[in-house]
Structures are given as structure tokens and as C-alpha cells.
N, CA, C and O atoms as CSV, one atom per row, in Angstrom:
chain,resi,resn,atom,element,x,y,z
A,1,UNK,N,N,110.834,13.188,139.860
A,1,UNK,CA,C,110.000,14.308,139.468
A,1,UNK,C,C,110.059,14.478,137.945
A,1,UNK,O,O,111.114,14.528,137.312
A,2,UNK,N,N,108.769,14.567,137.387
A,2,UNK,CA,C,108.607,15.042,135.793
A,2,UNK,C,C,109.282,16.356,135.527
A,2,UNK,O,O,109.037,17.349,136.212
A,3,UNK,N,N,110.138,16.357,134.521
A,3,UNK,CA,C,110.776,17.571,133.816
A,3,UNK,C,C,109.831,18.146,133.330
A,3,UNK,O,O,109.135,17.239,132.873
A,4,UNK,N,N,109.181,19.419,133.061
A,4,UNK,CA,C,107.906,19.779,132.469
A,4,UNK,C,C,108.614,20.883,132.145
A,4,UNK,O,O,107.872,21.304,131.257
A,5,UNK,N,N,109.499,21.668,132.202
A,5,UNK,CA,C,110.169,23.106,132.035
A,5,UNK,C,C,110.936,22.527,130.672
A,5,UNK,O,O,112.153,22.688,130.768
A,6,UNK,N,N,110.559,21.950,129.541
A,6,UNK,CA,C,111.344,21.697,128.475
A,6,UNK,C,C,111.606,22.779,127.164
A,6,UNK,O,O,110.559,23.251,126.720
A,7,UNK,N,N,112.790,23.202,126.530
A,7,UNK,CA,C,112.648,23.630,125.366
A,7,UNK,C,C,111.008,23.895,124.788
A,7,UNK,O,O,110.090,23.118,125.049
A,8,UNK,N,N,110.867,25.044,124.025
A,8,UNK,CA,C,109.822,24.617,123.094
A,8,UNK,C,C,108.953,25.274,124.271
A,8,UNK,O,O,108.305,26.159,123.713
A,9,UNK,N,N,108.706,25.264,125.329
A,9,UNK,CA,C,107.527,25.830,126.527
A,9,UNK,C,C,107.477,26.973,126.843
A,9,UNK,O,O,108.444,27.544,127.347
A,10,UNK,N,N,106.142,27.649,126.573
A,10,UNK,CA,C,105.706,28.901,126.437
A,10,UNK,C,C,105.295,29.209,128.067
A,10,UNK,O,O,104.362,28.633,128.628
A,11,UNK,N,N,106.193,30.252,128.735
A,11,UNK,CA,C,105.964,30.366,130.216
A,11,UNK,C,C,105.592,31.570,130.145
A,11,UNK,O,O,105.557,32.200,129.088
A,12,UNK,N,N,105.172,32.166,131.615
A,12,UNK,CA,C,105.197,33.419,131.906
A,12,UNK,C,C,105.780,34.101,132.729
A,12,UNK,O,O,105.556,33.714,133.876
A,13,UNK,N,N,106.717,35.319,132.627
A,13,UNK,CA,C,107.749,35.548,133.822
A,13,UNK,C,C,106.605,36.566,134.746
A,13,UNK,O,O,105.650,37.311,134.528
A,14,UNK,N,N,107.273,36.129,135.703
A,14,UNK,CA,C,106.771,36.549,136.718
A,14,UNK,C,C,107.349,37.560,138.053
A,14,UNK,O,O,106.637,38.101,138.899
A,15,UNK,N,N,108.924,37.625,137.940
A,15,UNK,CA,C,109.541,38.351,138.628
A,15,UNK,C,C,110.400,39.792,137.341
A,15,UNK,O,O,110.981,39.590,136.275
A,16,UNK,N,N,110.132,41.070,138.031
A,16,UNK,CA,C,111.878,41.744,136.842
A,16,UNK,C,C,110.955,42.634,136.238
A,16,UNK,O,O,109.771,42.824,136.518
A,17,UNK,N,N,111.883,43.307,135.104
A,17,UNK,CA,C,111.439,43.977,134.260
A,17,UNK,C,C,110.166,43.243,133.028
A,17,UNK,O,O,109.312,43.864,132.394
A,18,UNK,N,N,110.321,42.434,133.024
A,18,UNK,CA,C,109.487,41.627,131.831
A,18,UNK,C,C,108.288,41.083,132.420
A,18,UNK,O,O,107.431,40.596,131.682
A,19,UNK,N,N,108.130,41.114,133.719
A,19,UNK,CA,C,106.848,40.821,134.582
A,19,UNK,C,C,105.798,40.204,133.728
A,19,UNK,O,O,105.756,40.668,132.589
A,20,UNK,N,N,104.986,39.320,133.993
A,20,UNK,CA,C,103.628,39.836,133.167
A,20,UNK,C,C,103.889,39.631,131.418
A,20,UNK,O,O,103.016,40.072,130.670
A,21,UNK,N,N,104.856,39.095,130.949
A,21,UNK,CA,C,105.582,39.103,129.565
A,21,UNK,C,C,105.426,37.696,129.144
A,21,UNK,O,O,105.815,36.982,130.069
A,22,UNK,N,N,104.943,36.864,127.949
A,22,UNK,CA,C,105.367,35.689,127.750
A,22,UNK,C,C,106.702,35.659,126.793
A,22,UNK,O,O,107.065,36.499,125.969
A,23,UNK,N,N,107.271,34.501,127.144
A,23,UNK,CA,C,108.524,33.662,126.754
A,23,UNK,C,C,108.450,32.175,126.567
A,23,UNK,O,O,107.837,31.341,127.233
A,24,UNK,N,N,109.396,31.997,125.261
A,24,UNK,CA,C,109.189,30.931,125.365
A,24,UNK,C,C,110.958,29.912,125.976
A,24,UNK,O,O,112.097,30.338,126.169
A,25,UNK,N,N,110.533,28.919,126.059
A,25,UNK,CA,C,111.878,28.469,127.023
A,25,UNK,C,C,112.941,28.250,125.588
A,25,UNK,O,O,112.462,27.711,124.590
A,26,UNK,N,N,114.115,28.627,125.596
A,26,UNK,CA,C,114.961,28.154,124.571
A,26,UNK,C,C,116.135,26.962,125.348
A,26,UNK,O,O,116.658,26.155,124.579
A,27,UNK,N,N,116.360,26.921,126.256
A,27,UNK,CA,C,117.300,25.877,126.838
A,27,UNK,C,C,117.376,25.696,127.992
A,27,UNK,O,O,117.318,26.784,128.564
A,28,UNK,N,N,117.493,24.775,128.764
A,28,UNK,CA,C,116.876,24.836,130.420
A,28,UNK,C,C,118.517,24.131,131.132
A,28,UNK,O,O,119.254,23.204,130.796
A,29,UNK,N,N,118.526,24.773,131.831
A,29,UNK,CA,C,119.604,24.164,133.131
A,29,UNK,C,C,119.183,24.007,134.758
A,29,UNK,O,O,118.791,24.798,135.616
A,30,UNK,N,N,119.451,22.678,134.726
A,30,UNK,CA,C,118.933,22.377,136.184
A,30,UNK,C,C,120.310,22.218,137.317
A,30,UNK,O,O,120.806,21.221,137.840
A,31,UNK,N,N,120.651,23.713,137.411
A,31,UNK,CA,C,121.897,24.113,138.458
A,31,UNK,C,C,122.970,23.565,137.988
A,31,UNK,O,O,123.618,23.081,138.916
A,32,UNK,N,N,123.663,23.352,136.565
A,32,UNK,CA,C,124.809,22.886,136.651
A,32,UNK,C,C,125.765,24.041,136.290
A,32,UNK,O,O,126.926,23.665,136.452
A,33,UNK,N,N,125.681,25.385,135.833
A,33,UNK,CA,C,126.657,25.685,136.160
A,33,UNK,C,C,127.250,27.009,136.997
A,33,UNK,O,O,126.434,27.930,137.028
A,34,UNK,N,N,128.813,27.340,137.842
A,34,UNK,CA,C,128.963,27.554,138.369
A,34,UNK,C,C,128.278,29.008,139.172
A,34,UNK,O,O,128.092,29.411,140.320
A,35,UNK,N,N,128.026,29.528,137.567
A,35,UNK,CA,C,127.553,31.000,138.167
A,35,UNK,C,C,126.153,31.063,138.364
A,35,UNK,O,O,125.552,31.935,138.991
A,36,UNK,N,N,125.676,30.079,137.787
A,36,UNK,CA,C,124.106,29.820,138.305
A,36,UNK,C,C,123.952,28.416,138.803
A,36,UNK,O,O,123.639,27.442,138.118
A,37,UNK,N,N,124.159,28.435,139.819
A,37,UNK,CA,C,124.008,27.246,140.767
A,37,UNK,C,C,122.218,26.907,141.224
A,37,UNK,O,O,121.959,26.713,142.412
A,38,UNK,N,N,121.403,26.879,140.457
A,38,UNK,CA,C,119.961,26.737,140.532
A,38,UNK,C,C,119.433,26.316,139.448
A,38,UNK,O,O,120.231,26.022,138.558
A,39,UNK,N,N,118.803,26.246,139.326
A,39,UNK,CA,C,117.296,26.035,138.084
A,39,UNK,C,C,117.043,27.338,137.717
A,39,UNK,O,O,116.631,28.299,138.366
A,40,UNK,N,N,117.439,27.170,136.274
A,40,UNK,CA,C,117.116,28.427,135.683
A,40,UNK,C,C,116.756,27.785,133.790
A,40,UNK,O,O,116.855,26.646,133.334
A,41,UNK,N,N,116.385,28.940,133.191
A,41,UNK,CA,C,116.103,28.447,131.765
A,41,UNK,C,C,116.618,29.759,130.643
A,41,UNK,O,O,116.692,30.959,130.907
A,42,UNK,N,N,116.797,29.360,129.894
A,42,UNK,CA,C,117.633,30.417,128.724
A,42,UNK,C,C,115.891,30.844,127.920
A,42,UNK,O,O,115.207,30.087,127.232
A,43,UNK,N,N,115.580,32.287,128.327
A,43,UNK,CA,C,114.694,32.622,127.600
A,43,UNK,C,C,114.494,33.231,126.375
A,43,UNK,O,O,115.479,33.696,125.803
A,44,UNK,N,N,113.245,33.326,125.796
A,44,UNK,CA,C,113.615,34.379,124.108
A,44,UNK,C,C,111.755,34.912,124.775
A,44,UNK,O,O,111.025,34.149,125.408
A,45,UNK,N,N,111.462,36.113,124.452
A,45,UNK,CA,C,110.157,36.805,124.657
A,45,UNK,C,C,109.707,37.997,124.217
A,45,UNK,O,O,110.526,38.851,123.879
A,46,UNK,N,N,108.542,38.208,124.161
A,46,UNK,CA,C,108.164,39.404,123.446
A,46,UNK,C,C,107.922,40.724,124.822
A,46,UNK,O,O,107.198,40.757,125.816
A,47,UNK,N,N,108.850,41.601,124.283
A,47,UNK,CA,C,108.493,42.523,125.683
A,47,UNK,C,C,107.716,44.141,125.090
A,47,UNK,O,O,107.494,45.117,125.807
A,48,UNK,N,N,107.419,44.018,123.586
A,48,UNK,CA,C,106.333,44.667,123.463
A,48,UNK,C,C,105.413,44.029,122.651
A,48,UNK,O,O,105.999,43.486,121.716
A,49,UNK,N,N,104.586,43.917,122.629
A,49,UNK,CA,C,103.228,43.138,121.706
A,49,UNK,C,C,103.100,44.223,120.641
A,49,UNK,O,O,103.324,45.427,120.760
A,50,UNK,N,N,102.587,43.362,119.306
A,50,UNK,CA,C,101.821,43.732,118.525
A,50,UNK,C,C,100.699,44.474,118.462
A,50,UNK,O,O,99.887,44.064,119.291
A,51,UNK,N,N,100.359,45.259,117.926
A,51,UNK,CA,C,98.794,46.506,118.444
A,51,UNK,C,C,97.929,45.674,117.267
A,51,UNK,O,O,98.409,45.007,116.350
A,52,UNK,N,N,96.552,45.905,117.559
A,52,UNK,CA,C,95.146,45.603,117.079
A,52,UNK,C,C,95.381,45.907,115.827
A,52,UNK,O,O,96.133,46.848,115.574
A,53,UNK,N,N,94.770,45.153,114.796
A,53,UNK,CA,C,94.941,45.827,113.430
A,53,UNK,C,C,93.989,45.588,112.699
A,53,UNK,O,O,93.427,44.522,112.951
A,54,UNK,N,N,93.506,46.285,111.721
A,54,UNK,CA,C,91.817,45.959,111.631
A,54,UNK,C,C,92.231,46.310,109.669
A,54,UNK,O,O,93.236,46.783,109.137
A,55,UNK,N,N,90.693,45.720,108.999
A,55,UNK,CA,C,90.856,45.853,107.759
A,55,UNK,C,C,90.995,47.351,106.514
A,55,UNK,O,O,91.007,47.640,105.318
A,56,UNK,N,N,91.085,47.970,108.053
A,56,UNK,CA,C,90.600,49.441,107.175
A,56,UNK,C,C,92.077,50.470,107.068
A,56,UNK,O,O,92.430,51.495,106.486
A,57,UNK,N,N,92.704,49.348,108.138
A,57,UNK,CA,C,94.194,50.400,107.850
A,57,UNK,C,C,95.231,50.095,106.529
A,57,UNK,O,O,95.235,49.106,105.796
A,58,UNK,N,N,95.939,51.069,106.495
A,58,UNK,CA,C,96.881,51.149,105.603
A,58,UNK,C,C,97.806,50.101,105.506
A,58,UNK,O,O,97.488,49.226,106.312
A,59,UNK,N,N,99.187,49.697,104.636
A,59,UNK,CA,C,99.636,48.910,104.881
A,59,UNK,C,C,100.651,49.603,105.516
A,59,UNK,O,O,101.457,48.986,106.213
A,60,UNK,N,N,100.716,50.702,105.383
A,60,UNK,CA,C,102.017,51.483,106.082
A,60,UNK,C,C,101.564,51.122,107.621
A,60,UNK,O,O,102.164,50.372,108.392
A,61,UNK,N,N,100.575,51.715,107.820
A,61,UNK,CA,C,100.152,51.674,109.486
A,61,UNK,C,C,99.782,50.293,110.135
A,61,UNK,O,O,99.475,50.191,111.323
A,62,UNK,N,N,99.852,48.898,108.974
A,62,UNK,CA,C,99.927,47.819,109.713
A,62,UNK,C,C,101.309,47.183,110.261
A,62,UNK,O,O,101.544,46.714,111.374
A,63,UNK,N,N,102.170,47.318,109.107
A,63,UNK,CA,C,103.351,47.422,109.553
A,63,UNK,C,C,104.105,47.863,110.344
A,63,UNK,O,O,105.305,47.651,110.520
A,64,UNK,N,N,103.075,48.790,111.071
A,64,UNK,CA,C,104.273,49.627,112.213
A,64,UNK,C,C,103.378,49.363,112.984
A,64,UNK,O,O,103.853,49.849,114.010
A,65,UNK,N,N,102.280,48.889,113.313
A,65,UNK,CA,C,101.509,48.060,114.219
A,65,UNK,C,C,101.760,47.235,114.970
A,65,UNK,O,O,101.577,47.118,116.182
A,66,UNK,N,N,102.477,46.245,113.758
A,66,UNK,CA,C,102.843,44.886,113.427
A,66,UNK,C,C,104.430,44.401,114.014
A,66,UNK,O,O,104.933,43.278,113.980
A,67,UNK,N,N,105.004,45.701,114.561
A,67,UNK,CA,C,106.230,45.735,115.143
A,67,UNK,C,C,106.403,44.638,116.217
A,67,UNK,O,O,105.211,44.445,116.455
A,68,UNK,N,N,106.847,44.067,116.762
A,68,UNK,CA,C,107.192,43.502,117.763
A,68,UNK,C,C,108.966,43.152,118.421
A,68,UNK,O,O,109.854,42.458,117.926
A,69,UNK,N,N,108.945,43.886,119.572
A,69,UNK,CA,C,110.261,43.788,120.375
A,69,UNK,C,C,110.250,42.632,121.413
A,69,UNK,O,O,109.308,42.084,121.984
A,70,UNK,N,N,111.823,42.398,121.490
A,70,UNK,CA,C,111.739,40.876,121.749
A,70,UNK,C,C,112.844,41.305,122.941
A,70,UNK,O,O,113.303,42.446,122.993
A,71,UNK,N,N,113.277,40.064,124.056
A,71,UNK,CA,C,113.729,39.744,124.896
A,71,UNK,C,C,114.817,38.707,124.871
A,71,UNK,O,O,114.760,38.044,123.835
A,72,UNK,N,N,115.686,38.393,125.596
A,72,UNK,CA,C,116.367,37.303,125.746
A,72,UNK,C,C,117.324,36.987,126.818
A,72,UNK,O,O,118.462,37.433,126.670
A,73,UNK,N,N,117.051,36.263,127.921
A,73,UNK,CA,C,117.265,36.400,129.189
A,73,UNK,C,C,117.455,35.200,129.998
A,73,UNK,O,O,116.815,34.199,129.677
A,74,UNK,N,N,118.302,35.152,131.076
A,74,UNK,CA,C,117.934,33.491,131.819
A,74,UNK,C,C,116.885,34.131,132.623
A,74,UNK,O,O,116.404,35.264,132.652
A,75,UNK,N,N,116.673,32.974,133.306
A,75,UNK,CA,C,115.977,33.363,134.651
A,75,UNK,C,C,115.774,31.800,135.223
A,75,UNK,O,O,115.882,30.694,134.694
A,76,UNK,N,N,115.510,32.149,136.239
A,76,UNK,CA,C,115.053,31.684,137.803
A,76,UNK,C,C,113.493,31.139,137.552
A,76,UNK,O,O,112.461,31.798,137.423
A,77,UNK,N,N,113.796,29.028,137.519
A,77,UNK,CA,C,112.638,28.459,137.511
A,77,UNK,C,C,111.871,29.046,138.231
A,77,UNK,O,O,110.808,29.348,137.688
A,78,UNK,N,N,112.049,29.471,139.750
A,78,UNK,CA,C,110.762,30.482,140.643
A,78,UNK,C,C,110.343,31.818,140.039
A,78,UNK,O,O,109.337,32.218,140.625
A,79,UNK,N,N,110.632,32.422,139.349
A,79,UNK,CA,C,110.101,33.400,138.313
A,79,UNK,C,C,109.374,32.988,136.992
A,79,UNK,O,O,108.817,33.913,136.402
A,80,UNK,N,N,109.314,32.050,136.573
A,80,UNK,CA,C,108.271,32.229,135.693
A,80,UNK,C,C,107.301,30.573,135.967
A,80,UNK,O,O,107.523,29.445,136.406
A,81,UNK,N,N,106.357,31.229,135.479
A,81,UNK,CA,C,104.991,30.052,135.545
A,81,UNK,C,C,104.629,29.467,133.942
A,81,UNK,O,O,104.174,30.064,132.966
A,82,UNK,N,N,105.027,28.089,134.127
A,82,UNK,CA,C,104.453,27.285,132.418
A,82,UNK,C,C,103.228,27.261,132.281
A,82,UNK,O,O,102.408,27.064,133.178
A,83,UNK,N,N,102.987,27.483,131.019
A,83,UNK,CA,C,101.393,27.670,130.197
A,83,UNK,C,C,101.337,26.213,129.764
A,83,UNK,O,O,102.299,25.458,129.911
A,84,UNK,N,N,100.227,25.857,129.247
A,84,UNK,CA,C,99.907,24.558,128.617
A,84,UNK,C,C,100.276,24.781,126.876
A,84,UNK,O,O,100.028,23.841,126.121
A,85,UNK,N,N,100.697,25.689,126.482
A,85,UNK,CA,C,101.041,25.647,125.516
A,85,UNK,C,C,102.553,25.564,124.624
A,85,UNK,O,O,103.427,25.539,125.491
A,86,UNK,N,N,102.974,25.530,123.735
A,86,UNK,CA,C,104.489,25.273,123.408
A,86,UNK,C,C,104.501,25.838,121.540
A,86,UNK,O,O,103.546,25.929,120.768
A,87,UNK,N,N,105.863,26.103,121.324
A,87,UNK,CA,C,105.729,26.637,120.237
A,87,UNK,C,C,106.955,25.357,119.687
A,87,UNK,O,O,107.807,24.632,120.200
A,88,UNK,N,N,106.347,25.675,118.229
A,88,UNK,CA,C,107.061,24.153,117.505
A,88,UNK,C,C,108.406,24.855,116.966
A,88,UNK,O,O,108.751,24.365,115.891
A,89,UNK,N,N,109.269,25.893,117.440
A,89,UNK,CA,C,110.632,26.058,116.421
A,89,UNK,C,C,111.397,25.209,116.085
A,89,UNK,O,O,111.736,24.936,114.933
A,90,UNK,N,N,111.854,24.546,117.415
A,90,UNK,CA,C,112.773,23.665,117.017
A,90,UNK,C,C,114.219,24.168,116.914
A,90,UNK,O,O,114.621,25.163,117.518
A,91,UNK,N,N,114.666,23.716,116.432
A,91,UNK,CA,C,116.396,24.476,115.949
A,91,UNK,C,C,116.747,25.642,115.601
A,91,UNK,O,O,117.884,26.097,115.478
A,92,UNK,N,N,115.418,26.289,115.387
A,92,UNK,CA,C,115.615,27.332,114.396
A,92,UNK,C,C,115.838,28.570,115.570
A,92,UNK,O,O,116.605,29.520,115.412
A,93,UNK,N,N,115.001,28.337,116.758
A,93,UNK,CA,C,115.620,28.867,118.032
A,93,UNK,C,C,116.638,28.820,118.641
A,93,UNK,O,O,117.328,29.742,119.076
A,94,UNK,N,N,116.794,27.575,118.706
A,94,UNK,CA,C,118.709,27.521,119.309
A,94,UNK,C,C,119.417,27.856,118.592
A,94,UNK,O,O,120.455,28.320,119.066
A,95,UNK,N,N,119.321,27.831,117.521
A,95,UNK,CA,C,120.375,28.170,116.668
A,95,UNK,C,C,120.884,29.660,116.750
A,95,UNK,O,O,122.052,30.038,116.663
A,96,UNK,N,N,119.581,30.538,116.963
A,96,UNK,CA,C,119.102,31.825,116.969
A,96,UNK,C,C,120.098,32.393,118.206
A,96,UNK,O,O,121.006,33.225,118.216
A,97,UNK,N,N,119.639,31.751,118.991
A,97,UNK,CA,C,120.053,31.769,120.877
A,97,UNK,C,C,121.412,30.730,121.531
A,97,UNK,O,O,121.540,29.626,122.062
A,98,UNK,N,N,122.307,31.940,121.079
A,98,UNK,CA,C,123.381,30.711,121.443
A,98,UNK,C,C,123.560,30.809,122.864
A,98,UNK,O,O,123.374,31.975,123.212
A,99,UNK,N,N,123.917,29.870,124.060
A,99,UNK,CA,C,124.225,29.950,125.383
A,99,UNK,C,C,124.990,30.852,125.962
A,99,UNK,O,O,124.997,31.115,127.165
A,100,UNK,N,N,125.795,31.453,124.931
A,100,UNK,CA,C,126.801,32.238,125.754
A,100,UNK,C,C,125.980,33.695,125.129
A,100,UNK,O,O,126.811,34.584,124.945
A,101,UNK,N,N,124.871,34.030,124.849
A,101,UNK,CA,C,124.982,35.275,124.414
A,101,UNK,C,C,124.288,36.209,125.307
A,101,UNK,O,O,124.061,37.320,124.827
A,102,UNK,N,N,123.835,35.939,126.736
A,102,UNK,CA,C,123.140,36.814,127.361
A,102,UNK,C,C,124.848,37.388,128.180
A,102,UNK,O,O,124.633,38.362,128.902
A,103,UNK,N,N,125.916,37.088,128.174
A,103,UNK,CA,C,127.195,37.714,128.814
A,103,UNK,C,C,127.651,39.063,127.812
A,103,UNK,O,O,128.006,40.141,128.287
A,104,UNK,N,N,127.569,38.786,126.408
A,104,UNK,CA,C,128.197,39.425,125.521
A,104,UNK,C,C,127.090,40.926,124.875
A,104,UNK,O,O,126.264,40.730,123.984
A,105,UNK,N,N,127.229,41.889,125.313
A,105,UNK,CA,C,126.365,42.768,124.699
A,105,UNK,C,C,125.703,42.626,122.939
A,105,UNK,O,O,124.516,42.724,122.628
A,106,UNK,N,N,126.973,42.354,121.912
A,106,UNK,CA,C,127.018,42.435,121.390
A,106,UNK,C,C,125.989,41.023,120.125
A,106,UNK,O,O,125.303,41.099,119.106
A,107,UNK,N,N,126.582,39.708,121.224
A,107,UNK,CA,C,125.823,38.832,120.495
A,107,UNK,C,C,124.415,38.660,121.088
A,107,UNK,O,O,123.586,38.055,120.408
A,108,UNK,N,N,124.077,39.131,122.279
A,108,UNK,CA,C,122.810,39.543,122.674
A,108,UNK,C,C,122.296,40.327,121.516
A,108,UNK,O,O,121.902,39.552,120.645
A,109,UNK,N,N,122.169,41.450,121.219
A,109,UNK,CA,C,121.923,42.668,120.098
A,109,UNK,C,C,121.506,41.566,119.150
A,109,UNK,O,O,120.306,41.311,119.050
A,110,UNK,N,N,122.522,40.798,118.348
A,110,UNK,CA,C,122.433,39.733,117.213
A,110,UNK,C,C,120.937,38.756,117.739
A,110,UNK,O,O,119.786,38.868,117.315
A,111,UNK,N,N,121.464,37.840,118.762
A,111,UNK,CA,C,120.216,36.883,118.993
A,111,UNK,C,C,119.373,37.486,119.277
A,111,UNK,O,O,118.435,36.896,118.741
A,112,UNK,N,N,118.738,38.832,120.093
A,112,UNK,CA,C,117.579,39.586,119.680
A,112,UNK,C,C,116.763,39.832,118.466
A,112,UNK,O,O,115.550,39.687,118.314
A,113,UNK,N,N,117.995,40.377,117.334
A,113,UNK,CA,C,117.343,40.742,116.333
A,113,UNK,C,C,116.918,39.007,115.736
A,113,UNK,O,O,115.722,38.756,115.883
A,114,UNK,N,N,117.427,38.312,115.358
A,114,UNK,CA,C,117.101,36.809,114.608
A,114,UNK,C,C,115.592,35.957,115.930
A,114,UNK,O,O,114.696,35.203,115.552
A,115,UNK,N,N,115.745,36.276,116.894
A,115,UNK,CA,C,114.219,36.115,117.515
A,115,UNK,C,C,113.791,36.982,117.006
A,115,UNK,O,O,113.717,36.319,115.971
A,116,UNK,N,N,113.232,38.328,116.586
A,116,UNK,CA,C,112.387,38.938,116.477
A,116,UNK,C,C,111.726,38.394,114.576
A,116,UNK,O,O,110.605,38.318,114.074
A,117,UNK,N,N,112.788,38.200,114.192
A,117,UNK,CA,C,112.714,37.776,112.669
A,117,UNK,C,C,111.528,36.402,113.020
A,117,UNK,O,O,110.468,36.329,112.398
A,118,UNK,N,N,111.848,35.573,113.898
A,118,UNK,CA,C,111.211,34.385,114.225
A,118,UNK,C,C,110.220,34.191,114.630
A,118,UNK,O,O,109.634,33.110,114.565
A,119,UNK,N,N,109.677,35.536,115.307
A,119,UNK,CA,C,108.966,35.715,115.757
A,119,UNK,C,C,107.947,36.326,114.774
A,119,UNK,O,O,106.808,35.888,114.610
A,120,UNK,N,N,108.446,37.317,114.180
A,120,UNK,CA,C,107.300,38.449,113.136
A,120,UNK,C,C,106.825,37.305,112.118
A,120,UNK,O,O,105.625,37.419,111.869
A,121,UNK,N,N,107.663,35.860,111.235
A,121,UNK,CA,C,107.352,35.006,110.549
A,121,UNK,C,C,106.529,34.348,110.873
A,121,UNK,O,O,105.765,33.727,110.135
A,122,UNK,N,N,106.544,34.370,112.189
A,122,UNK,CA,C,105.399,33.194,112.698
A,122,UNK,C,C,104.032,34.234,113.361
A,122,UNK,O,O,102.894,33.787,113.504
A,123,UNK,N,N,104.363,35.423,113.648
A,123,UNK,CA,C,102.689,36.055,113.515
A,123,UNK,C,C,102.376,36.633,112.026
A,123,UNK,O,O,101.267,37.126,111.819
A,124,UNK,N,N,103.080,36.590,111.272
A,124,UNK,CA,C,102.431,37.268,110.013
A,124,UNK,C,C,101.657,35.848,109.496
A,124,UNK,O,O,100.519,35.641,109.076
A,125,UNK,N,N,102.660,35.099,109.698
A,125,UNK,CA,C,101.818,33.772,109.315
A,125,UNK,C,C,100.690,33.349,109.752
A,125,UNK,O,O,99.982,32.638,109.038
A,126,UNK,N,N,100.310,33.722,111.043
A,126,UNK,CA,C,98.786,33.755,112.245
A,126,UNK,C,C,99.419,32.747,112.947
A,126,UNK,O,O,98.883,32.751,114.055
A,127,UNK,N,N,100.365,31.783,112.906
A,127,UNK,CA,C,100.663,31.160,114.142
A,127,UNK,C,C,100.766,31.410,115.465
A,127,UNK,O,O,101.312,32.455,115.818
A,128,UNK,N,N,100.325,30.614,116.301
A,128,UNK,CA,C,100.468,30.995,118.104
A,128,UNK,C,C,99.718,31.880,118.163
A,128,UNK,O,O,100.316,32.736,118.816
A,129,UNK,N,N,98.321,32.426,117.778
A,129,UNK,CA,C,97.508,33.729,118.079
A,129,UNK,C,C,98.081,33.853,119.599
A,129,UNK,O,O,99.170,34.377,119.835
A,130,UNK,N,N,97.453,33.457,120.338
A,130,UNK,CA,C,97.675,33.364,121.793
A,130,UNK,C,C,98.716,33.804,121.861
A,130,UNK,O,O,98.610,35.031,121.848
A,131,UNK,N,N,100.192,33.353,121.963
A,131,UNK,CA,C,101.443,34.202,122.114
A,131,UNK,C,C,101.714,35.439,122.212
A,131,UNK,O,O,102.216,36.137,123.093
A,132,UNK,N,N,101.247,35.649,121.009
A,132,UNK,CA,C,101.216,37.390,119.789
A,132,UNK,C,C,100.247,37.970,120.839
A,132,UNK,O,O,100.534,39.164,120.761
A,133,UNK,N,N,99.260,37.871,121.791
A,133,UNK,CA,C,98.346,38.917,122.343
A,133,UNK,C,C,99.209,39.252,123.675
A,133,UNK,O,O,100.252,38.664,123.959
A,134,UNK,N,N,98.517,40.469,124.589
A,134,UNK,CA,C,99.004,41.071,125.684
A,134,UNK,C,C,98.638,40.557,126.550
A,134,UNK,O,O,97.452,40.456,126.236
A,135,UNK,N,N,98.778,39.816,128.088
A,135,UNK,CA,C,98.220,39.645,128.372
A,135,UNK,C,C,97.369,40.180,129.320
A,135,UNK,O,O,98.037,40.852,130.106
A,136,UNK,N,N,95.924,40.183,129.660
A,136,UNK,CA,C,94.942,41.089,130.289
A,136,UNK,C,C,94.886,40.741,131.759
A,136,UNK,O,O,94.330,39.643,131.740
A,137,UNK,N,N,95.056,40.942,132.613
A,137,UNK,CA,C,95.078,41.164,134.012
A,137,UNK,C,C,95.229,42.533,134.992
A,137,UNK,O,O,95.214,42.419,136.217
């Protein structure tokens, strides 16, 4: 069977609080270890979107527009569905997202904030339009 759940792959969760949320995959495990004995993937995601921003606003009021809150979570290959699309970080995500930090409150807090940094760089920049929107259903 083709691995298609790779690093770098922009999914959509589908079970939980983040329902309906895209993520992108930061590290994938196929059941090896003990406490997750399944297929699961180390996620990073946006769990509030960016609001509409148009040429007539302020810069104060784009900026707080322009906010975006982020996620970081395993989950359960049967909870989320892959998009055809992928985002190019690279290292700059793992690095961000270390394996052990969804146990630790504290380095969770940390790899949250450095995704969100990763994230706001790459929509201020216009990269991934698609990503950056809500999705409509």
C-alpha cells in the first residue's frame, strides 16, 4: 500500500474539537508506539482563521483581523481526510513541533506559539491562500 499520509500534507480533521479545521501533517506514525498502538499523525492547525480584510481598513484593524490561532495535536489516521494539497516547510516545522510536546503542557504552549509565527509568515506573505480560508460547508 502507498504511504500518502506524509509530512508536509495538508488534511482535514474530521473527528473532536477541531472538526471541520485544516492541519497540516508534521510527523506520521504507523502504530509503533506503545501508547498509540495505531496510525496516527503529529498535527500543527489553524483552529481560528483569519477574518476578510479589505483595502479600506486600518492597519490597526488588519492586524487584529489578521490574528490567527493555531493547534497541535496527534490524531487518528480515521479522523482526518488528505487534501491534494501540501505545504513546503520543511524543517522549519519539525523543528517547531517536537514529538514529545503534545504530553508536556508547557512545551505544547511553546510549539503553539512558533506554529503560529509560521504560520502568520506564510499568510502575510499570501502563501497557501487556500489554507488561510474557513472552510464553507
Amino acid at each position: 500500500m502507498v504511504k500518502f499520509m506524509k509530512s508536509g500534507k495538508v488534511v482535514i480533521v474530521l473527528k473532536g474539537r477541531y472538526a471541520g479545521k485544516k492541519a497540516v501533517i508534521v510527523q506520521n506514525y504507523d502504530g509503533e508506539s506503545k501508547t498509540h498502538p495505531f496510525g496516527h499523525a503529529l498535527v500543527a492547525g489553524i483552529a481560528r482563521y483569519p477574518l476578510k480584510v479589505t483595502k479600506d481598513m486600518s492597519k490597526k484593524k488588519v492586524a487584529h483581523r489578521s490574528i490567527i490561532k493555531t493547534f497541535v495535536k496527534k490524531i487518528n489516521y480515521n479522523h482526518i481526510m488528505p487534501t491534494r494539497y501540501a505545504l513546503e516547510l520543511g524543517e522549519s516545522l519539525r523543528t517547531a513541533v517536537p514529538n514529545d510536546c503534545v504530553n508536556e503542557a508547557a512545551a505544547k504552549k511553546e510549539a503553539k506559539k512558533k506554529v503560529r509565527a509560521l504560520f502568520r509568515e506564510r499568510y502575510n506573505a499570501g502563501k497557501n491562500k487556500w489554507f488561510f480560508t474557513k472552510l464553507r460547508f
